[in-house]
N, C-alpha and C positions, 0 to 999 in steps of 0.2 A: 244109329247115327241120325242126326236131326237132317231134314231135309234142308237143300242149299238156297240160299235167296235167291229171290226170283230175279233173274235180268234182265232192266228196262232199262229206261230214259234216266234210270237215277242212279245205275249203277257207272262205276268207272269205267272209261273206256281202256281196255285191254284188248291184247287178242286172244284173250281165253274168255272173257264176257263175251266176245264179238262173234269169236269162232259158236262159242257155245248155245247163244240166243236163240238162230233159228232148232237147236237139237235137245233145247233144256228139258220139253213135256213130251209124254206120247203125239198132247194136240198139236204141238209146233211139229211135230216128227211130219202127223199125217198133214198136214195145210204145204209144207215139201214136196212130199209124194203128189199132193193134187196137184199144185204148180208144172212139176217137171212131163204130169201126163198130159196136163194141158199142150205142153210144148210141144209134146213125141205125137200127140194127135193133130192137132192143128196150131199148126208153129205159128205163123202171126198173133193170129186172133188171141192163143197161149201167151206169148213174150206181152202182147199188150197186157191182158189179163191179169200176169204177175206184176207189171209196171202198178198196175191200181192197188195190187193185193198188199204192195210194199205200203201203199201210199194210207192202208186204213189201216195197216200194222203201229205206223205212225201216229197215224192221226187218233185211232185209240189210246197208246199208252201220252200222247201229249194232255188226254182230258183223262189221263185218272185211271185206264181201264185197262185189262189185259189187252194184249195186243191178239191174241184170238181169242175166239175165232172169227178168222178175215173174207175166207170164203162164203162171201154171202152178199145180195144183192149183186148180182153179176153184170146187171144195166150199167148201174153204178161204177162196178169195179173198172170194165173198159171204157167208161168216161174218164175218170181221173187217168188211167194209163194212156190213153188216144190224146189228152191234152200235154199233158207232160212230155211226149213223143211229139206231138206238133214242140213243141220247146226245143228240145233237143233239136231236130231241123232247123229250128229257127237260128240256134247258137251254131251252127255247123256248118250255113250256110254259105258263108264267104268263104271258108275253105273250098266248101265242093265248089263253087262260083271260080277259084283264084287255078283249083287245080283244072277246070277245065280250058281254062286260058293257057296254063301251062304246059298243058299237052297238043292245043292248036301252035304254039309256037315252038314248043321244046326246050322251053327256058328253063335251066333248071333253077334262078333266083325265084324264079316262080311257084316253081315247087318244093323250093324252101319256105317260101311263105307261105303257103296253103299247106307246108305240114304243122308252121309255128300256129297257124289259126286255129287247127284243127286240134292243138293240146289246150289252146288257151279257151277254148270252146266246153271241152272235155272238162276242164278246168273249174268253169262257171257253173255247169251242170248244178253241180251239189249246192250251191247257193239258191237257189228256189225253191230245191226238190222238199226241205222240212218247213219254209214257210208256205208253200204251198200247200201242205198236209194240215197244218194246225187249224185252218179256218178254211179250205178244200176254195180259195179264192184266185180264180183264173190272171189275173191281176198279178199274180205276183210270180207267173211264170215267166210272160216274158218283156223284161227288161234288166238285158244282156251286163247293163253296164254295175244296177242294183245289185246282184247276184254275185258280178266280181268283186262288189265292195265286201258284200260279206264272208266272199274267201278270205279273201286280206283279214278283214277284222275276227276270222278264224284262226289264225296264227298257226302256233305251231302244231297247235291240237290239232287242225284240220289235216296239214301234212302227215300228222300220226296216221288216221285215218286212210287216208291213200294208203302209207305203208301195210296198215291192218288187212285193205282192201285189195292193193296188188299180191301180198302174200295166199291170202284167200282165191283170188285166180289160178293162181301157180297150180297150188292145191287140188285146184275143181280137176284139172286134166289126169288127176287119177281115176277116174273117175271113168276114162276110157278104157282103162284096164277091167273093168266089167260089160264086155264085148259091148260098149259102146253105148250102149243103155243106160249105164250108171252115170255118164256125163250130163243125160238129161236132169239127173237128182244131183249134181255135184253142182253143177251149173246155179240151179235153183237155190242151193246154199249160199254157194256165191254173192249171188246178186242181193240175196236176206242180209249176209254177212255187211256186205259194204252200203246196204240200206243204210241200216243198224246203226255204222261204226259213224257216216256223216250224218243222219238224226241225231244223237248223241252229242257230237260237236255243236252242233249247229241253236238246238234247243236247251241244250245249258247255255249257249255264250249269250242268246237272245231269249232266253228266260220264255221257251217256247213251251214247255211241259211245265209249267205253273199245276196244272189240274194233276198232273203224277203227284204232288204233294198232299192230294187230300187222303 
């Protein structure tokens, strides 16, 4: 049997390309396993760590190149994850801000609003996260409102995505069924998984992986 093609930025989004991405190579196998010990050993500094390792998986296969191996330059790696997490605060802010007003008075319109903020926040995330990668430009983290323009002009592809991405969560909690250890390697799937699934969206709809075509 000929070997399967390899899945990148040019392949379709599915969830059997999406599922299958971070599990295609031995190398994608083992760059998993490093993320999920990073976690189990030093959980911050880990979760950041894989924040960056997503971010040069990206930013590889947008110029052309395999997406590993990612694990390398590790200065680097917790740069791009430490900024893109400053992002994510940044989008999540008025909710934490709206839910703390909401619990000094006990409103609960209040804390309907500070939970609608916090998906619309949630929301915007994945609009930066692949123009950020292509050109690794802090600039295009945070401005909340650019970001949502480009969910919108994501359509329905990007909703795919979420669904590729929420199923992939569901997922990872088997994960605990391996006395609790295997959630760290389920986890890390995960998170590759719904990488992957908004890269994909995102750089085909903005012609962000141009360099995959060489």
């Amino acid at each position: 049997m000929p070997p399967e093609t390899p899945i990148d930025l040019r392949s379709p989004l599915s969830f059997r390309n999406s599922f299958r991405f971070p599990l295609q190579s031995k190398l994608s196998q083992r760059e998993v396993a490093i993320g999920a010990l990073w976690i189990l050993f030093l959980p911050p500094i880990g979760w950041i760590l894989n924040m960056g390792h997503r971010i040069m998986m990206v930013h590889n296969m947008q110029h052309g190149r395999s997406a590993w191996p990612a694990w390398t330059n590790y200065g680097a790696l917790f740069k791009h994850g430490f900024l893109t997490l400053l992002g994510m605060i940044e989008y999540h802010a008025p909710s934490v801000i709206c839910g703390y007003f909401a619990r000094q008075d006990d409103s609960t319109i209040l804390y309907v609003i500070a939970g609608l903020l916090w998906v619309i926040a949630t929301v915007a995330v994945p609009g930066y996260m692949s123009h950020y990668c292509r050109e690794l430009n802090p600039r295009e983290i945070f401005n909340p409102l650019l970001a949502m323009r480009r969910v919108v002009e994501g359509g329905t592809a990007y909703w795919k995505a979420w669904g590729i991405a929420l199923a992939a969560l569901a997922l990872s909690f088997l994960g605990l069924l391996g006395l609790g250890i295997g959630f760290y390697f389920s986890s890390v799937w995960f998170w590759q998984v719904a990488g992957f699934s908004f890269a994909s969206v995102f750089s085909q709809k903005f012609r962000l992986a141009e360099g995959a075509e060489e």
